[in-house]
N, C-alpha and C positions, 0 to 999 in steps of 0.2 A: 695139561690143564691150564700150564699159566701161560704156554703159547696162545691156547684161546680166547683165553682174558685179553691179551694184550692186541689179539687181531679185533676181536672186539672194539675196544678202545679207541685203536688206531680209526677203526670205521668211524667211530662215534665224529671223532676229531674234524675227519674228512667232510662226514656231514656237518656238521656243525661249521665249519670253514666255506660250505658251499651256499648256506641259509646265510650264511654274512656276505658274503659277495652280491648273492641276490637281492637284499634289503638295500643295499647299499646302491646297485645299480636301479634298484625302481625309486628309491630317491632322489637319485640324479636325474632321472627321466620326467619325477612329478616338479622339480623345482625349473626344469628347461620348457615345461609344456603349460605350466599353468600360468605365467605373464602373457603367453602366446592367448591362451583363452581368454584371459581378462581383458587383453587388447579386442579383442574381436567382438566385448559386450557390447549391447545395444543401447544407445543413448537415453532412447524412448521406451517407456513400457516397463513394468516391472511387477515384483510382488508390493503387497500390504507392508510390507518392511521397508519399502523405497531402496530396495535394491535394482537397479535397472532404470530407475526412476529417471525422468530428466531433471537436474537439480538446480531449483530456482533461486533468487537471492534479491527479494523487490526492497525499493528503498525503504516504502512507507506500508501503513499497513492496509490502506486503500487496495495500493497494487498489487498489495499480497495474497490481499480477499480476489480480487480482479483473475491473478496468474489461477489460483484454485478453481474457479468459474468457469473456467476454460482450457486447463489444464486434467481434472478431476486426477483421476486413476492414473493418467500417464507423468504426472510429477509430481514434485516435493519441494516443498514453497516454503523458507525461510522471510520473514519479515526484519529490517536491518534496524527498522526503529522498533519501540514497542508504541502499546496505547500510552495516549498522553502526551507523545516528545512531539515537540516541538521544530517541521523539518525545517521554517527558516533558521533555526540557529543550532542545528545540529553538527556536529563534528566526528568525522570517521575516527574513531582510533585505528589502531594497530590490529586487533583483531578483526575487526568491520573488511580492514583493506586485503585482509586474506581470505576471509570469508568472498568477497568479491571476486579475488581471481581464481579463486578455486572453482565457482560455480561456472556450469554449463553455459547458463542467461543469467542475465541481468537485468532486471527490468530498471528504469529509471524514468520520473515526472517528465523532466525536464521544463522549462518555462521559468528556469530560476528559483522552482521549489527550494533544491535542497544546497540552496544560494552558497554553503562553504565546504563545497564536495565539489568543484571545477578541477582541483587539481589530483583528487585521485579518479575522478573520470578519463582524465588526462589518461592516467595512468594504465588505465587498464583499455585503451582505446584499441589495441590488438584483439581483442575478441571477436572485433567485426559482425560479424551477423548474431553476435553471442549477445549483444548490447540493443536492449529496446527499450527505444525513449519514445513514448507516448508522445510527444508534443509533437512529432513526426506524422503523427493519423488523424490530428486534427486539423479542419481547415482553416484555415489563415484570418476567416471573415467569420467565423465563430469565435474568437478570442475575444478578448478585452484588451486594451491598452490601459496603463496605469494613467488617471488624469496627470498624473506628476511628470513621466518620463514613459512618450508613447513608443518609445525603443524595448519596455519593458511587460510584458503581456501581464493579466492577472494569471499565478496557475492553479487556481482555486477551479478546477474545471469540471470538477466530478461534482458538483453542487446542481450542474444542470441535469439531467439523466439521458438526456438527448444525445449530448456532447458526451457523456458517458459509454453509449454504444459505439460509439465513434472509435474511441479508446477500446473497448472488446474485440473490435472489429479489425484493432492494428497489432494488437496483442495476439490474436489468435492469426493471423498470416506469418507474423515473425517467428513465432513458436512453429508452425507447420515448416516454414523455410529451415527453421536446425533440425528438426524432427519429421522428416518427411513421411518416415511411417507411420507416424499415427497423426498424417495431416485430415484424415475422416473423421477420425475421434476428435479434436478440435474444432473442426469444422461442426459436427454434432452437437458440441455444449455448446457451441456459439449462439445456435440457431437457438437453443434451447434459452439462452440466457436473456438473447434481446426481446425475446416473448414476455420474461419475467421482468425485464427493464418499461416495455411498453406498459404492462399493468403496473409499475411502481409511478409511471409519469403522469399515471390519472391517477392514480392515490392521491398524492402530491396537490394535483390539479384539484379534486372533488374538497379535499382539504380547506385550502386555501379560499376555495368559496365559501368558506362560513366565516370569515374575516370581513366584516365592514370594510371597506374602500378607500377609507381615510385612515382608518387602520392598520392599514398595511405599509407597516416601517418598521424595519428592521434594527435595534442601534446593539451593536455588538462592541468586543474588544477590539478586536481589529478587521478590515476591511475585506472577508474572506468569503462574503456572500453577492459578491457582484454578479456571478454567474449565477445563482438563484433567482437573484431579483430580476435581471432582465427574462429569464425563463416563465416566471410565474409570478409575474407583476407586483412586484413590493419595490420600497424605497430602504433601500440600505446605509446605515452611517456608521461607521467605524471609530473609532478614540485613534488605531492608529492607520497606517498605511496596510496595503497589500503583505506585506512585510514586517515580522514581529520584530524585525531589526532598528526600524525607526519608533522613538520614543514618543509616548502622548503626553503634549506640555499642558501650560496652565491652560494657554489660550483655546486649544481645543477643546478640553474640558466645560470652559467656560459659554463657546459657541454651540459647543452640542447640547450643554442645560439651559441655554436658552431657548432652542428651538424645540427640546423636550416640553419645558414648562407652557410656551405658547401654542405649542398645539396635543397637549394633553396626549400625549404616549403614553398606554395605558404599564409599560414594560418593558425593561432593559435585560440583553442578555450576557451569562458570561459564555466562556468560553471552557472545553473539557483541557485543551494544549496550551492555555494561555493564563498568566496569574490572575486573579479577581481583582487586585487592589483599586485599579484603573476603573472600573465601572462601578467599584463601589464608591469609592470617589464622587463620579459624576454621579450616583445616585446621591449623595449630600449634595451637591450644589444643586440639583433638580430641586430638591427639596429647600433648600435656603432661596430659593424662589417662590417658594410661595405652592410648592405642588407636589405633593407625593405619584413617583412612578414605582411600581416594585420590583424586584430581579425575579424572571419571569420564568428563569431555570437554565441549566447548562445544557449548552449545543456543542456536538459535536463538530470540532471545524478542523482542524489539518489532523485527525486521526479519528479510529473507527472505535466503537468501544468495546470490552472485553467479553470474555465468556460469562465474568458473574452476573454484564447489565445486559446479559442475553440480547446486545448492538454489536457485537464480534465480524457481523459483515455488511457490505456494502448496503444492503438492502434496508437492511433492519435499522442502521443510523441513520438513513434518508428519513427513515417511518418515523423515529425517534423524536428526529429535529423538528420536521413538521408538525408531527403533535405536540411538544413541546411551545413552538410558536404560538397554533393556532386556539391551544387551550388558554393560553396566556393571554392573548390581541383580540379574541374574538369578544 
């Protein structure tokens, strides 16, 4: 009897030694085969989870709405600024610059938007086809030169909607070039987008017609609506440059409330990226002239607005500004 206990036992042992050598060897098998499978995922395409995803990383949030537009279902679009910042005087940190080389693409303005990010551009310049700068898809004779320094374009360029497609149009060949299989599905929302772009440029247009003709002047914070105004006929004046980096002195102040008060601008605007103190400012001195102008509402100028002011994309802050303008001026 206790021979057979123990042959027993011994069996038990055997097996039990054979069930660990087997765990053991299909562990070694799933740990040597599954980096092989992860290498061999597909850049493009994924689940709802953004697994598979192509993974984006736009500076601003223009571009971020833009990469979405045109990317939809095939990727996953991180924004590096939020609403509100301000991209002339932004600064990458530390996480920004990882976030950057981690991603797939990179979308980027260029035209000197993101004016103190040259040197982790630098940086990350081995991506090669991974890096798409818009200023790339536009043509040369659609810009603006700065009246200051014509070496330096306006990059306020998404203000026109024209010049806008322009930008969909360089976005979605660059994205097809990393992601060639689902260079259809890009090519698809493209089509689909500029359709939606041409009905927002007669929004825009039918708008702007209920504005008086002498009415149409723009005076903002800073000088971000050039490309508006040559598109759809207004006078633009800014407190500062192209660039929130140059300061509004007295003298400005004092030439733009002149020109405010003698020709009865009905409304100054601020700005959503920019402080208000500047234009309220020059609203006193309008007014210590002899003239009340009122602050006519905040425009959306180097950022999109968020999901609570239901302005979250490209389209909607176009709608925004313009009614905000034309309620104002008209």
């Amino acid at each position: 009897m206790m021979n057979q206990q123990n042959q027993h036992a011994g069996n038990g042992r055997r097996t039990s030694g054979k069930a660990v050598r087997s765990l053991f060897l299909f562990l070694m098998a799933t740990l040597v085969v599954a980096p092989v499978l992860a290498g061999c995922a597909p850049k493009g395409g994924g689940n709802a989870n953004g697994e598979g995803k192509l993974k984006i990383v736009a500076t601003t949030t223009m571009l971020a709405d833009l990469a979405l537009q045109i990317g939809k279902d095939q990727v996953q679009v991180e924004s590096l600024m939020g609403t509100g910042v301000d991209p002339h005087l932004y600064t990458a940190s530390a996480g920004d610059v990882k976030k950057l080389k981690d991603a797939q693409v990179v979308v980027i303005n260029g035209l000197h938007l993101e004016g103190k990010m040259g040197d982790v551009f630098a940086s990350i310049a081995s991506k090669g086809d991974g890096i798409i700068r818009i200023e790339d898809g536009i043509p040369k004779d659609r810009l603006l030169a700065d009246e200051d320094d014509a070496s330096h374009p306006d990059p306020h360029i998404w203000f026109d909607v024209k010049i806008w497609q322009d930008a969909a149009k360089h976005l979605a060949k660059g994205l097809a070039k990393v992601d060639e299989k689902n260079k259809a599905a890009y090519e698809a929302n493209l089509a689909a987008y500029l359709k939606e772009l041409d009905s927002l440029d007669q929004y825009v247009k039918d708008q702007v017609a209920q504005v008086p003709q002498g009415q149409r002047v723009l005076v903002t914070a800073h000088d971000a609506f050039r490309h508006f105004a040559r598109a759809y006929g207004f006078k633009v004046l800014g407190l500062q440059g192209i660039s929130t980096d140059a300061e509004a002195g007295t003298k400005d102040v004092a030439n733009l409330a002149d020109f405010i008060a003698k020709n009865k601008i009905k409304a100054i605007f601020v700005e959503s990226s920019v402080p208000k103190k500047n234009v309220e400012a020059l609203q006193a001195a309008v007014k210590a002239r002899g003239f009340s102008t009122e602050i006519g509402g905040e425009l959306y100028s180097d950022s999109l607005g968020d999901a609570k002011s239901g302005h979250e994309t490209y389209a909607a802050t176009i709608k925004a500004n313009i009614d905000t303008i034309t309620k104002a001026l008209k």
